[in-house]
ZAMARGU-4260 file (C-alpha; in steps of 0.2 Angstrom, whole numbers, plus 5000, padded with zeros to 4 digits):
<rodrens>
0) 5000/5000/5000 | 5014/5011/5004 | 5021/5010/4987 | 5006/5011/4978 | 5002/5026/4988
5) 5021/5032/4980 | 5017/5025/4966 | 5002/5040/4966 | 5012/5051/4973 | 5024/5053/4959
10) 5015/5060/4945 | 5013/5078/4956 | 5027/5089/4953 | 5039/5092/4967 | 5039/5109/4959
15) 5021/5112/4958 | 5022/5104/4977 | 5035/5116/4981 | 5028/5131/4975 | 5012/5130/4982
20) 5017/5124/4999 | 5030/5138/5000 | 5015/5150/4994 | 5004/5141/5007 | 5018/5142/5020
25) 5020/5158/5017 | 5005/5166/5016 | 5000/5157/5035 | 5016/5164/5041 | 5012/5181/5036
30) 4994/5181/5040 | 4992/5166/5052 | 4979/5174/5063 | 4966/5181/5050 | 4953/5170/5044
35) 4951/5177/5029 | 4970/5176/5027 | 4968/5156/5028 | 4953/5154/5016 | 4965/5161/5003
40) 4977/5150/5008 | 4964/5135/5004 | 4957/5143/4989 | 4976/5144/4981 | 4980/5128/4987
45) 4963/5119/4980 | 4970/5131/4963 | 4982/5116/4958 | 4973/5104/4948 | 4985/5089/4953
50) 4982/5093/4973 | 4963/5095/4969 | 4963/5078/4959 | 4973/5068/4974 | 4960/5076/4988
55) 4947/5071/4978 | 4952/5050/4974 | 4957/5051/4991 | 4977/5046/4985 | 4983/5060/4994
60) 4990/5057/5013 | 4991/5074/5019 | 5002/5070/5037 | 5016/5065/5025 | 5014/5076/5012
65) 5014/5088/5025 | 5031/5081/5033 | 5039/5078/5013 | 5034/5097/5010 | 5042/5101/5026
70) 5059/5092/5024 | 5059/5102/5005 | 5057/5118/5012 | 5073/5115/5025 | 5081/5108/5012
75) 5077/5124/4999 | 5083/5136/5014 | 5097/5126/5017 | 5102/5129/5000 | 5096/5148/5000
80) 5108/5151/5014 | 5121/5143/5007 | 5119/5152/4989 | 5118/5166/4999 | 5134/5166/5008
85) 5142/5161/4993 | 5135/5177/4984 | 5135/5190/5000 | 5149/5201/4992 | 5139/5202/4978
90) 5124/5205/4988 | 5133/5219/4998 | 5137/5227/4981 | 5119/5227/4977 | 5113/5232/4995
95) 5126/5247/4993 | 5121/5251/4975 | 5101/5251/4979 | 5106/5261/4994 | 5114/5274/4983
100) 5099/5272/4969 | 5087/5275/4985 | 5096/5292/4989 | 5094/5297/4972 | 5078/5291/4970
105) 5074/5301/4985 | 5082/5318/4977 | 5075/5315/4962 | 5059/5313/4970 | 5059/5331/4978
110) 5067/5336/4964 | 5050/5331/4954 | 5039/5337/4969 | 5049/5352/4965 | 5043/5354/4949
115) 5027/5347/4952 | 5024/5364/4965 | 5033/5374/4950 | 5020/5367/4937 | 5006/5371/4950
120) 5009/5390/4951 | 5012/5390/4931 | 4995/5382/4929 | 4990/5397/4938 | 4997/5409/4928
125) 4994/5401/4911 | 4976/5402/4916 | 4979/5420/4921 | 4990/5421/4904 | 4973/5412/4895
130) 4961/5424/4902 | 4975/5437/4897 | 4975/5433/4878 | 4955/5431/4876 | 4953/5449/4884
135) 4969/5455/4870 | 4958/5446/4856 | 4943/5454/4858 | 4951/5470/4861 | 4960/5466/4845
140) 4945/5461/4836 | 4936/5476/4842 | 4951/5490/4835 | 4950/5481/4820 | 4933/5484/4815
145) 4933/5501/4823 | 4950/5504/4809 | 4941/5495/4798 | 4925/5507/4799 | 4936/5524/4802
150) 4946/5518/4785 | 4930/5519/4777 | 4924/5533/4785 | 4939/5542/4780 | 4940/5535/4763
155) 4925/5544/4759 | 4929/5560/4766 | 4946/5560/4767 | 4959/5568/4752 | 4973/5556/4745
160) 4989/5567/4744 | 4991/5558/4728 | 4978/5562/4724 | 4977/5582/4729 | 4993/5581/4720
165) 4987/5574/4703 | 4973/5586/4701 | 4984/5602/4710 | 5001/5598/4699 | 4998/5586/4690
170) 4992/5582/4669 | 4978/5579/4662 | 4978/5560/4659 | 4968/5548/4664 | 4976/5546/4682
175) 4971/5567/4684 | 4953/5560/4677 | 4953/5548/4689 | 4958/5560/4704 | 4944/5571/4701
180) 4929/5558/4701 | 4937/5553/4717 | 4939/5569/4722 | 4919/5573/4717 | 4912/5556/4727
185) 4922/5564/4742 | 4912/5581/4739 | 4896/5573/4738 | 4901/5562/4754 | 4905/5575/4765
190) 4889/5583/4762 | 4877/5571/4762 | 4864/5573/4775 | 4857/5554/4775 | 4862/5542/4789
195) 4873/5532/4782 | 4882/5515/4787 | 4900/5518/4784 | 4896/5533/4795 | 4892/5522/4810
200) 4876/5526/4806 | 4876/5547/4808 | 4874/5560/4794 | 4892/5563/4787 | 4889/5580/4784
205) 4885/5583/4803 | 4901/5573/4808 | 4917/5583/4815 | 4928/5576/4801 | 4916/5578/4787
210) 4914/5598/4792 | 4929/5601/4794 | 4934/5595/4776 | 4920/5602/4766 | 4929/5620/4764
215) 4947/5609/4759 | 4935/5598/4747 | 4926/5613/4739 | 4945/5623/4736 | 4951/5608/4729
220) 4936/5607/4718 | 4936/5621/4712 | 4955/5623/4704 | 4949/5606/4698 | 4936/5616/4689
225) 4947/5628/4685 | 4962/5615/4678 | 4947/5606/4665 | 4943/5622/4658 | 4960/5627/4653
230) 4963/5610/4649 | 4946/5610/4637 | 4949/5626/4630 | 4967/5622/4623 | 4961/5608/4615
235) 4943/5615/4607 | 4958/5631/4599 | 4968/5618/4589 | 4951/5616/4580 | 4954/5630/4571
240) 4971/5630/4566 | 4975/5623/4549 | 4977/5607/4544 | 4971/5599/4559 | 4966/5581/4561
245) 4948/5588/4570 | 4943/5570/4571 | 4960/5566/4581 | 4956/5579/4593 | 4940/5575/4597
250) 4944/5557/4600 | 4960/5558/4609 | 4958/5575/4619 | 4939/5575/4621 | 4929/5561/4623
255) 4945/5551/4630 | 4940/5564/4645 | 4920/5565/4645 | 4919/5562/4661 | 4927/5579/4662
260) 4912/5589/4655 | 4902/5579/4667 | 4910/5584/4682 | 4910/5601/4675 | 4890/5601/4673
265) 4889/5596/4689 | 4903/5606/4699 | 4900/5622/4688 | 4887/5624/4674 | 4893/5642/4668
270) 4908/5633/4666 | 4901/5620/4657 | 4891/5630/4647 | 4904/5639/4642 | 4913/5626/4635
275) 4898/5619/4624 | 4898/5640/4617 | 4914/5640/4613 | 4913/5623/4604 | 4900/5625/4595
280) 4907/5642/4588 | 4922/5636/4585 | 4917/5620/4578 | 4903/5631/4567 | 4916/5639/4561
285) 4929/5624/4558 | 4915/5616/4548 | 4912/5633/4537 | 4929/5638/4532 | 4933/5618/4527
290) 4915/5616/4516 | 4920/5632/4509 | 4936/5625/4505 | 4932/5607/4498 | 4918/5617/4487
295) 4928/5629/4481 | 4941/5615/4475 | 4927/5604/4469 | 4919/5619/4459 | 4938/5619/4451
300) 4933/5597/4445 | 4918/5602/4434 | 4917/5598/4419 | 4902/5606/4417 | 4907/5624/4416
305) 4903/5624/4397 | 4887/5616/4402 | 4870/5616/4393 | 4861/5633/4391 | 4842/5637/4386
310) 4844/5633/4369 | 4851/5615/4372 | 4835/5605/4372 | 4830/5589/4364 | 4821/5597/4348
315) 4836/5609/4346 | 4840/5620/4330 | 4850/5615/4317 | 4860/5631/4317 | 4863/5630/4335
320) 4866/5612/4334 | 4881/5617/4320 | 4888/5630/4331 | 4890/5617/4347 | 4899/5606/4334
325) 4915/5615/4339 | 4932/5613/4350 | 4921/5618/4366 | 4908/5603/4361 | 4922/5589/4368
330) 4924/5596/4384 | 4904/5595/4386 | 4893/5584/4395 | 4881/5576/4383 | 4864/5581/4388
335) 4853/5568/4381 | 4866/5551/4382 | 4867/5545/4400 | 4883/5536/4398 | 4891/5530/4412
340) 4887/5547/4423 | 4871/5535/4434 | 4885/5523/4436 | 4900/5534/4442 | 4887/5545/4453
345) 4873/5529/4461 | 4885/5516/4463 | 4883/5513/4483 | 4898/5502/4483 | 4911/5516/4478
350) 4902/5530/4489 | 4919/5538/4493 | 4920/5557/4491 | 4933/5563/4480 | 4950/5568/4487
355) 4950/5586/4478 | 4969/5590/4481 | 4972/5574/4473 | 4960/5575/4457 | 4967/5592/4455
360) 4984/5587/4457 | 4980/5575/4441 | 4970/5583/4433 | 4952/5574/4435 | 4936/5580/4430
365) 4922/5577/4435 | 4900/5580/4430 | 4893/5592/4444 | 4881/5579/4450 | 4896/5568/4455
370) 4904/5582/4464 | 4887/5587/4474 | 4888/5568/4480 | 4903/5570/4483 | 4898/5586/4494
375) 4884/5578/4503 | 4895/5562/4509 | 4905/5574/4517 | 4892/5583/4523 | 4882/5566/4530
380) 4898/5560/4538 | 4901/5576/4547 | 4884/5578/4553 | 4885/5559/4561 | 4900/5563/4567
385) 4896/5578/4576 | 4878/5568/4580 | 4890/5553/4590 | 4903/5566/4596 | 4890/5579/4605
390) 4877/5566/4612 | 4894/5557/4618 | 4902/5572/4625 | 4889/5587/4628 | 4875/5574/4631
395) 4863/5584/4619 | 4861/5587/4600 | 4870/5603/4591 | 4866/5602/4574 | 4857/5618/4571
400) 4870/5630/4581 | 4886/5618/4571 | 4879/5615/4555 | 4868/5633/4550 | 4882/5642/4541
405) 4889/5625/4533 | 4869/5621/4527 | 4867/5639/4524 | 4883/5640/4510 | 4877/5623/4501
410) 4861/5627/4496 | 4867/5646/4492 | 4880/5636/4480 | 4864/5624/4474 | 4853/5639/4471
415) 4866/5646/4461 | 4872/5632/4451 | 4853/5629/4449 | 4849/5644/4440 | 4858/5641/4425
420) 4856/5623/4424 | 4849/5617/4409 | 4854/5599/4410 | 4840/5587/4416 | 4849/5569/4418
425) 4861/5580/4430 | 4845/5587/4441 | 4838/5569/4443 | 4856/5561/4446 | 4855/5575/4460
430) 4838/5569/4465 | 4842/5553/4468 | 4860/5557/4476 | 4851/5565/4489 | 4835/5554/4490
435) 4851/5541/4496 | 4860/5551/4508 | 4842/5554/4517 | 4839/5535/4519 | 4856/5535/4525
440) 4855/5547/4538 | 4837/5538/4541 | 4846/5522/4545 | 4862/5530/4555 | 4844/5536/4567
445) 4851/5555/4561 | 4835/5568/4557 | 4843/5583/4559 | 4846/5584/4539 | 4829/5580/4537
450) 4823/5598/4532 | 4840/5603/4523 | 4836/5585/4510 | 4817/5593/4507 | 4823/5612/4505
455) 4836/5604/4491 | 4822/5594/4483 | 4811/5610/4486 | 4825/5616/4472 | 4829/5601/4461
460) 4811/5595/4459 | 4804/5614/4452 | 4819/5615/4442 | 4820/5598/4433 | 4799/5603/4428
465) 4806/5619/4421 | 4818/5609/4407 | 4808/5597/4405 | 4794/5609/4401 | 4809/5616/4389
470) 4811/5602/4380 | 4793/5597/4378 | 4790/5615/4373 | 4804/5614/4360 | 4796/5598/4353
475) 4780/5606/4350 | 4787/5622/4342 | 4798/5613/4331 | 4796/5614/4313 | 4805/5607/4299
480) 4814/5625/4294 | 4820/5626/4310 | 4827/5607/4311 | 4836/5608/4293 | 4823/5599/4283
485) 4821/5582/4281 | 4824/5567/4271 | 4820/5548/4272 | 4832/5543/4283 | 4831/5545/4304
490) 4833/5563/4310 | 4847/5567/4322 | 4831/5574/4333 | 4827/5557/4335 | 4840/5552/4344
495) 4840/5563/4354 | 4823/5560/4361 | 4827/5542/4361 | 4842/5543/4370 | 4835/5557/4385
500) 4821/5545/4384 | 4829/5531/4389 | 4842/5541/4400 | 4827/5545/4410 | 4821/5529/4412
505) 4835/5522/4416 | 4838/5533/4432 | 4820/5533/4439 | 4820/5512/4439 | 4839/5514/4446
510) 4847/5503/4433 | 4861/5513/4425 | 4872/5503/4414 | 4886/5504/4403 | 4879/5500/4384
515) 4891/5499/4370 | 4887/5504/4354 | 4893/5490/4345 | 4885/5475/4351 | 4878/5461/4344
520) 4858/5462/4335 | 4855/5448/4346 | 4860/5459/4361 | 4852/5474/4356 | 4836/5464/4354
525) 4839/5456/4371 | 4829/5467/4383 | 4828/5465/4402 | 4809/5467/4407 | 4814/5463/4427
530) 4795/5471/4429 | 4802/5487/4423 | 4783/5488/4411 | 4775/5488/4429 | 4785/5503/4437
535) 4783/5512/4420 | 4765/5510/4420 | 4762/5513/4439 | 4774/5527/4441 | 4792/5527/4447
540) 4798/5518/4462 | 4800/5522/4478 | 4817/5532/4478 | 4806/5546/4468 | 4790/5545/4475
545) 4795/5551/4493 | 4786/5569/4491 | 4776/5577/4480 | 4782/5590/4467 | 4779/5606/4471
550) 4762/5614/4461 | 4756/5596/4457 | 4742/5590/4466 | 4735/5582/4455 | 4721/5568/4463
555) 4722/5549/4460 | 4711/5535/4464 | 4693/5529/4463 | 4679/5540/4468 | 4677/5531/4486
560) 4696/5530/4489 | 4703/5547/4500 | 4711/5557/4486 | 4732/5557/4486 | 4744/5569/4480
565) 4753/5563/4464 | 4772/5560/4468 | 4786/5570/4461 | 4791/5552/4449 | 4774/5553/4443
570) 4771/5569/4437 | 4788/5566/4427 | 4782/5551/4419 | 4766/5561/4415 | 4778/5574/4408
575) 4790/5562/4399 | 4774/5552/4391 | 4767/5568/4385 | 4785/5570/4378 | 4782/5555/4369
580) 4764/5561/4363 | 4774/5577/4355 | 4789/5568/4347 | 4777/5557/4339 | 4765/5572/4331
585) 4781/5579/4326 | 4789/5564/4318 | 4770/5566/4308 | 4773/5585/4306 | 4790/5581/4298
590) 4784/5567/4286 | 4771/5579/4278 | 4785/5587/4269 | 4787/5574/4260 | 4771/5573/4246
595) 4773/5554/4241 | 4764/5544/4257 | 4775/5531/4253 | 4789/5541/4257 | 4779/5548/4274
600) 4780/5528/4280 | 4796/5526/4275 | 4803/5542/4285 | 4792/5536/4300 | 4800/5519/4302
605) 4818/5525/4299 | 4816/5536/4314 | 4804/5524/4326 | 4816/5510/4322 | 4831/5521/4327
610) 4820/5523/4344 | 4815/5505/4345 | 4835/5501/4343 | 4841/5513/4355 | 4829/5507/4368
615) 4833/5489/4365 | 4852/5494/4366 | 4851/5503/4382 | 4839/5488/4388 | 4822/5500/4394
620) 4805/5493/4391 | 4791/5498/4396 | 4776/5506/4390 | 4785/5519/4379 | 4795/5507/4372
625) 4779/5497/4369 | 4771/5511/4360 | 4785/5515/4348 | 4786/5496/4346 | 4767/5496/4337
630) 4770/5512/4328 | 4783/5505/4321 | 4774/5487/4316 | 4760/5498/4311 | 4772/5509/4297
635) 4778/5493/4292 | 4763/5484/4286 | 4757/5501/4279 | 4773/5501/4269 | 4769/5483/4264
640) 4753/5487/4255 | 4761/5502/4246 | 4776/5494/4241 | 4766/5479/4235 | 4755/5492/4224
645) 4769/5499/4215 | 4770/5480/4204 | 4754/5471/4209 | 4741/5484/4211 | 4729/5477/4199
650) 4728/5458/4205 | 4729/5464/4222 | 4713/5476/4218 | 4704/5458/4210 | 4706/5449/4226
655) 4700/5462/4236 | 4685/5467/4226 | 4683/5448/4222 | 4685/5441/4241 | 4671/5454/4246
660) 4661/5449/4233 | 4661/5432/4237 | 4658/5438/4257 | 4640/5446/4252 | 4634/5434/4238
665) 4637/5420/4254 | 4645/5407/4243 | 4638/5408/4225 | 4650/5408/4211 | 4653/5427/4206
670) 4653/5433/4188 | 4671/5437/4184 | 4679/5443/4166 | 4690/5429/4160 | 4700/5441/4150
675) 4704/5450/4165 | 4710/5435/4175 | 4721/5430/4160 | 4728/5444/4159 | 4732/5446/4178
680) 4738/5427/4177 | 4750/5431/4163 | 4755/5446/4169 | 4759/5440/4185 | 4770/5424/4176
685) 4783/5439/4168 | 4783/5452/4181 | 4785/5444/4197 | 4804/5439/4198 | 4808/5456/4192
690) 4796/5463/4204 | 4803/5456/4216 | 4821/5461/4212 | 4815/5480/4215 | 4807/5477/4230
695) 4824/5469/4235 | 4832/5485/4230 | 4822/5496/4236 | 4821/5489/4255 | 4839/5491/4254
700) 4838/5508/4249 | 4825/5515/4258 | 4833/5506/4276 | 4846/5511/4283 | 4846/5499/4298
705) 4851/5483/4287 | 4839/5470/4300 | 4826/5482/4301 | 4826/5481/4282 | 4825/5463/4282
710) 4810/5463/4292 | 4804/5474/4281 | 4807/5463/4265 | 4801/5447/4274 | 4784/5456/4275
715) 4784/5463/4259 | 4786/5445/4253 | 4777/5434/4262 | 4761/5448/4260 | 4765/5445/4241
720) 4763/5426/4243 | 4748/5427/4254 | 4739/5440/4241 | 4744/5429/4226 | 4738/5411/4235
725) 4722/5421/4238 | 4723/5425/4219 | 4725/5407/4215 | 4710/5404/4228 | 4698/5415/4219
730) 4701/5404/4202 | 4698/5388/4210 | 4681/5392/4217 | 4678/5401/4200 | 4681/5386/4190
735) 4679/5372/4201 | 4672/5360/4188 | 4685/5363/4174 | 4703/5374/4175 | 4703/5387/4162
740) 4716/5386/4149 | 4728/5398/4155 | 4730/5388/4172 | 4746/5382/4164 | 4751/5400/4168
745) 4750/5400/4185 | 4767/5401/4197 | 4768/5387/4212 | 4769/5394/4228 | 4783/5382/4230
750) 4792/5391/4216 | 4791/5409/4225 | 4794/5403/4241 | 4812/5396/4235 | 4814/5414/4226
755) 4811/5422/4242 | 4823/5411/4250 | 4834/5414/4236 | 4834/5432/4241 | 4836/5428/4259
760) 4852/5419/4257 | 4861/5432/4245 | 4856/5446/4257
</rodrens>
C-alpha cells in the first residue's frame, strides 16, 4: 500500500508541490491569525489541479505530504543560505548600490515634487495668461473693425495726397481723370445729410471730420474746375488752326475725357456751358471755312462749266446744233446720252468722296452731279460725326448752332448752280444722290438733315419741271425750217429723244448701265423686262415718290378711295409720256414734207426703228417702248401694201374686190371677166421675179438699219405670197368644175417661196 500510495504520489510535481506549499507556508506565516488570510490560503491551494485531483480520489496522505513538504522547504533554505553566503559580496554590492539608487531616487523625488509645485503655480498663471489673451483678442478684434470702419469713413471724406497732388500739379491723363471723380464722390460724401452705414450710422455731413473737410473739398474742387477748363479750351483752339486732324482731337483730347464735361455740369454749369459755346462756335466755324474750301476746290473738278444753256433741248435748232459742233463741244457733257454718269454717281459700293487736292493734282474731272455727291458724303459724315461726338460728350444734339452756316453756304451754291442749269439727267442724278444720303442718315437714326434734304428737293424738283417743260416745249414748236429739213432717213432729233428717253428711264427704275454701241443684233434685241413695264405703267419707284412735286396736286384714285397727292416720279412720267405724245406728232409733222405717202411711211419707220433700237440697246421697256414698238409694226405693214402696189396693184385690187364679193353673195360663184384673170395670170407669170428684184432694191435703199430692212422685206414677201395664194383661191372656186386654159400660167407657191429664200440667202 505504501508503494502504491508512492506510486500516486509521483505523478505531482515536486515543483508544483514546492511552489504551492512555499506560497501556502508563506501566506500562513504572514497572516496566520486572519481567517480570511487562511481561506485564501485554501482557495490557492485547491488552485492546483494535481492537489485537487489527489484530495478528491482520496490518493493524497496529507500527514506525509505535509512532513515531505516540510523536509523540502529545509532543504530549499538550506540551499538559500548557502547560495547566499556564497553570493554576500555580491549582495553587499547590490545592497550598497540600491542604497545609493534609493538616495537618488529620493532627490529626484523632491526634485520632481519640486517641479510638480513649479508646474502648480504655472498652471496658475497660464490660466491667468489664458484669460489674458482672450481679453487682448477681443480688444483686438474690436480696434479692427473700429479701423476697419474709420478707414472707410475716411476713405470717403478724406483727400489722398496723391491724389490732391494729381489734380493740383499734375496732367491731364487719365490718372488726373481719375483724381477728380474721386475727388467729386468725396464732395458729395461730406455733404450728404442721410444716415449712412460707413458713417456708423450718423449723417456725414454733421460729423466733425466731414465739416471740417468740406471748405478743403470745395478749394480743391474748384482749381479742379478751374484746371478742366483750361485743359478744354486748349484743346477746342487747335480746332481752328489749319490742317488739323479735327477727328483726332475730338477722339484723343475730348471724349477720352467725357467724364470731364460731366463733372463740370455738375461742379460748375457756367463753366460747362461755356465750354459747349465755345465749341460750337468754334466748331461752326471749323465746319464753314473747310466746306467752303472742299467746294471751292470741287467747283475747280467740273466739267460742266461749258454746260447746257436754254437753247440746248431735245428738239434743238440746226443752226445752234452746227455752232455746238466745235472745240468747246468735247469738253461738254452730253445732255441727252446717260453714259456711264448714273454709274459713276449711284453706285453705293464706291460712295467715297473725291480727294479734291488729289484729282486736281492729276488733273480729273468730273460732272457736277458727281461732285454734289461727293459734297453731301462729306456733309452726312460730318453731321453723324458731330451727332455721336456731341450726344457722347455734351450729352445733347448741336446740329442747328454747328451745322447753319455749313447748310446755309450749300444750298446758296445749289441755288446758284441751279439757276443756269439746263441739264435734266444732272437734276435727277441730284435727286436721287440726295434721296440716298436721306435714307442714310434715316438708317444712322440722324433727322437733323431732314429739312436741309426737302429744302434741296424743294429746288431740284421745280427746276427739273422747268427743262423738261423746255424740252417738251421745244418739241412742240419745232418745225421742219427750224430742224434743217428732212429726208428719208432718221433725223438726228430722233435720237435725241430716244436717248433722253431712255436716260430718264434708266435713272428713275435705278438701273444705270454701261451699253456699248457695238453689240451684237441679238444683244440689242435682248431686253431686260425685270417688271420694269409695271414701274413704268404705275409710276416710278420708291426712291422718287417720297414727296410730291411742288404745284402738282393732281388727285388719283377711285371716287370712294381718300384722294392722294401725285408724287414727284409721277408727274415726270406724266411729263415724259406727254413728251412721247409730242415727238410722235412731230415725227408726223416732219413726214408731211414729203408729198409721196410712201415716202411719209418710209421716214416714220427709219426714225421709230432708230428709237426701238436705241431702247433695246440701252435695255428700257416699258410702256413707251411698247408704243413705239406698234408704231413702228403699224408703218411697216402700211409700207407693205404700198410697196406691194407699185408691181401688183391690179391683181391685188381683184382679190379684194373679188374676196368681198364672194363675202355678200354667201358662197355663190361670182361673175368674173375671163380676160381680166388671163391677163392678171399672165401678167403676173413675167413680172414677178423682176418685181421682186426691185422690191429687193428698194428695201435696201430706203433702210438704213440693214435688220430692220429685212424685216421689212420678209413682209413685203410673204404679203405677196399670201395676196397671190388668195389669187390662185379665187380661180379655183371660180372654176371648180374645169381649170381654164391659161392655168398652165400660173406660178407654184413652192416656186416663189424658193425665190424668196433665194433672196434671203444672197442678202
Amino acid at each position: 500500500m505504501v508503494g502504491t500510495s508512492d506510486q500516486a504520489k509521483t505523478p505531482l510535481s515536486k515543483g508544483v508541490v514546492k511552489d504551492a506549499l512555499e506560497s501556502s507556508l508563506l501566506t500562513s506565516k504572514e497572516e496566520s491569525s486572519s481567517v480570511d488570510q487562511l481561506s485564501q490560503d485554501l482557495v490557492l491551494f485547491l488552485s492546483n489541479p494535481s492537489l485537487r485531483a489527489a484530495l478528491a480520489d482520496g490518493s493524497l496522505d496529507l500527514a506525509s505530504y505535509s512532513s515531505t513538504v516540510e523536509e523540502e522547504l529545509v532543504e530549499l533554505e538550506t540551499k538559500c543560505i548557502a547560495k547566499y553566503r556564497s553570493k554576500a559580496k555580491e549582495i553587499e554590492t547590490m545592497n550598497s548600490d540600491l542604497q545609493e539608487c534609493q538616495s537618488v531616487l529620493s532627490s529626484l523625488r523632491e526634485m520632481l515634487l519640486g517641479f510638480q509645485a513649479d508646474l502648480g503655480s504655472l498652471s496658475g498663471e497660464i490660466r491667468q495668461l489664458q484669460e489674458k489673451s482672450r481679453t487682448l483678442d477681443v480688444q483686438v478684434k474690436n480696434r479692427k473693425e473700429a479701423e476697419k470702419g474709420l478707414r472707410n469713413f475716411l476713405s470717403h471724406i478724406v483727400i489722398a495726397p496723391n491724389m490732391a497732388h494729381a489734380i493740383t500739379t499734375g496732367p491731364v491723363n487719365p490718372t488726373f481723370l481719375q483724381a477728380v471723380q474721386e475727388l467729386n464722390q468725396i464732395y458729395k460724401d461730406c455733404r450728404d445729410t442721410d444716415k449712412r452705414d460707413w458713417a456708423m450710422g450718423n449723417p456725414p455731413a454733421d460729423t466733425t471730420a466731414g465739416i471740417e473737410m468740406q471748405g478743403k473739398v470745395e478749394t480743391l474742387r474748384l482749381l479742379a474746375v478751374r484746371r478742366i477748363r483750361d485743359y478744354f479750351l486748349e484743346q477746342i483752339s487747335l480746332l481752328r488752326k489749319p490742317q488739323t486732324n479735327v477727328r483726332m482731337i475730338q477722339v484723343h483730347g475730348l471724349l477720352k475725357y467725357s467724364a470731364l464735361q460731366d463733372f463740370l455740369q455738375e461742379a460748375s454749369p457756367e463753366i460747362a456751358s461755356e465750354i459747349l459755346n465755345v465749341y460750337l462756335e468754334s466748331m461752326s466755324k471749323t465746319l464753314l471755312q473747310l466746306f467752303r474750301t472742299y467746294q471751292a476746290q470741287l467747283l475747280q473738278l467740273d466739267s460742266t462749266k461749258q454746260a447746257a444753256t436754254r437753247q440746248d433741248v431735245i428738239a434743238i435748232e440746226d443752226s445752234l446744233l452746227r455752232d455746238s459742233l466745235t472745240t468747246k463741244a468735247k469738253k461738254r457733257v452730253d445732255l441727252v446720252c446717260l453714259g456711264r454718269r448714273a454709274i459713276d454717281c449711284l453706285d453705293e459700293a464706291d460712295s467715297r468722296p473725291i480727294m479734291a487736292h488729289v484729282a486736281l493734282a492729276e488733273g480729273h474731272r468730273y460732272p457736277y452731279e458727281r461732285l454734289f455727291r461727293s459734297i453731301l458724303g462729306h456733309l452726312v459724315d460730318a453731321v453723324t460725326n458731330e451727332h455721336v461726338f456731341c450726344r457722347q460728350f455734351f450729352k445733347r444734339d448741336c446740329f442747328t448752332p454747328l451745322f447753319h452756316g455749313t447748310l446755309g453756304l450749300l444750298l446758296e451754291q445749289l441755288e446758284n448752280y441751279l439757276f443756269s442749269c439746263y441739264d435734266a439727267l444732272c437734276l435727277l442724278l441730284m435727286i436721287k444722290v440726295a434721296h440716298y444720303y436721306r435714307r442714310l442718315t434715316r438708317n444712322r437714326k440722324i433727322h437733323s438733315l431732314d429739312s436741309f434734304f426737302e429744302h434741296c428737293s424743294g429746288l431740284l424738283w421745280p427746276r427739273l419741271k422747268i427743262v423738261m417743260e423746255q424740252h417738251l416745249r421745244s418739241l412742240k414748236q419745232s418745225t421742219a425750217a427750224k430742224l434743217g429739213g428732212v429726208d428719208l432717213q432718221q433725223h438726228y432729233v430722233s435720237r435725241r429723244f430716244a436717248e433722253f428717253c431712255c436716260s430718264i428711264l434708266l435713272i428713275l427704275h435705278n438701273r444705270p448701265q454701261q451699253h456699248s454701241q457695238t453689240g451684237t443684233a441679238s444683244q440689242r434685241r435682248t431686253a431686260v423686262a425685270s417688271a420694269a413695264s409695271d414701274k413704268a405703267s404705275g409710276g416710278s419707284d420708291g426712291a422718287l415718290s417720297d414727296r410730291p412735286l411742288a404745284g402738282q396736286t393732281q388727285l388719283t384714285g377711285n371716287e370712294d378711295g381718300p384722294a392722294s397727292q401725285k408724287s414727284a416720279g409721277d408727274v415726270l412720267l406724266a411729263d415724259l409720256a406727254e413728251m412721247v405724245d409730242e415727238f410722235v406728232m412731230l415725227l408726223e409733222r416732219l413726214s408731211e414734207q414729203h408729198t409721196v405717202n410712201k415716202k411719209k411711211i418710209i421716214f416714220l419707220i427709219n426714225n421709230l426703228d432708230h428709237v426701238v433700237c436705241i431702247f433695246q440697246e440701252r435695255r428700257v421697256v416699258g410702256k413707251e417702248f411698247s408704243r413705239f414698238a406698234e408704231l413702228l409694226m403699224k408703218q411697216r405693214e402700211l409700207f407693205v401694201e404700198e410697196e406691194l402696189l407699185a408691181g401688183f396693184s391690179k391683181m391685188i385690187a381683184f382679190v379684194q374686190q373679188t374676196e368681198l364679193h364672194l363675202l355678200k353673195s354667201s358662197g355663190v360663184t361670182p361673175d368674173v371677166n375671163v380676160q381680166v384673170v388671163e391677163s392678171l395670170v399672165l401678167d403676173f407669170a413675167q413680172n414677178w421675179k423682176s418685181n421682186i428684184d426691185q422690191i429687193n432694191r428698194d428695201v435696201l435703199s430706203y433702210f438704213s438699219n440693214f435688220r430692220n430692212g429685212m424685216e421689212i422685206l420678209k413682209q413685203v414677201l410673204t404679203q405677196l405670197l399670201l395676196y397671190y395664194t388668195r389669187f390662185q383661191d379665187i380661180i379655183r372656186k371660180v372654176w371648180r368644175n374645169k381649170p381654164p386654159a391659161f392655168s398652165k400660167h400660173l406660178v407654184s407657191t413652192t416656186v416663189i417661196l424658193n425665190e424668196i429664200k433665194k433672196h434671203a440667202m444672197t442678202i
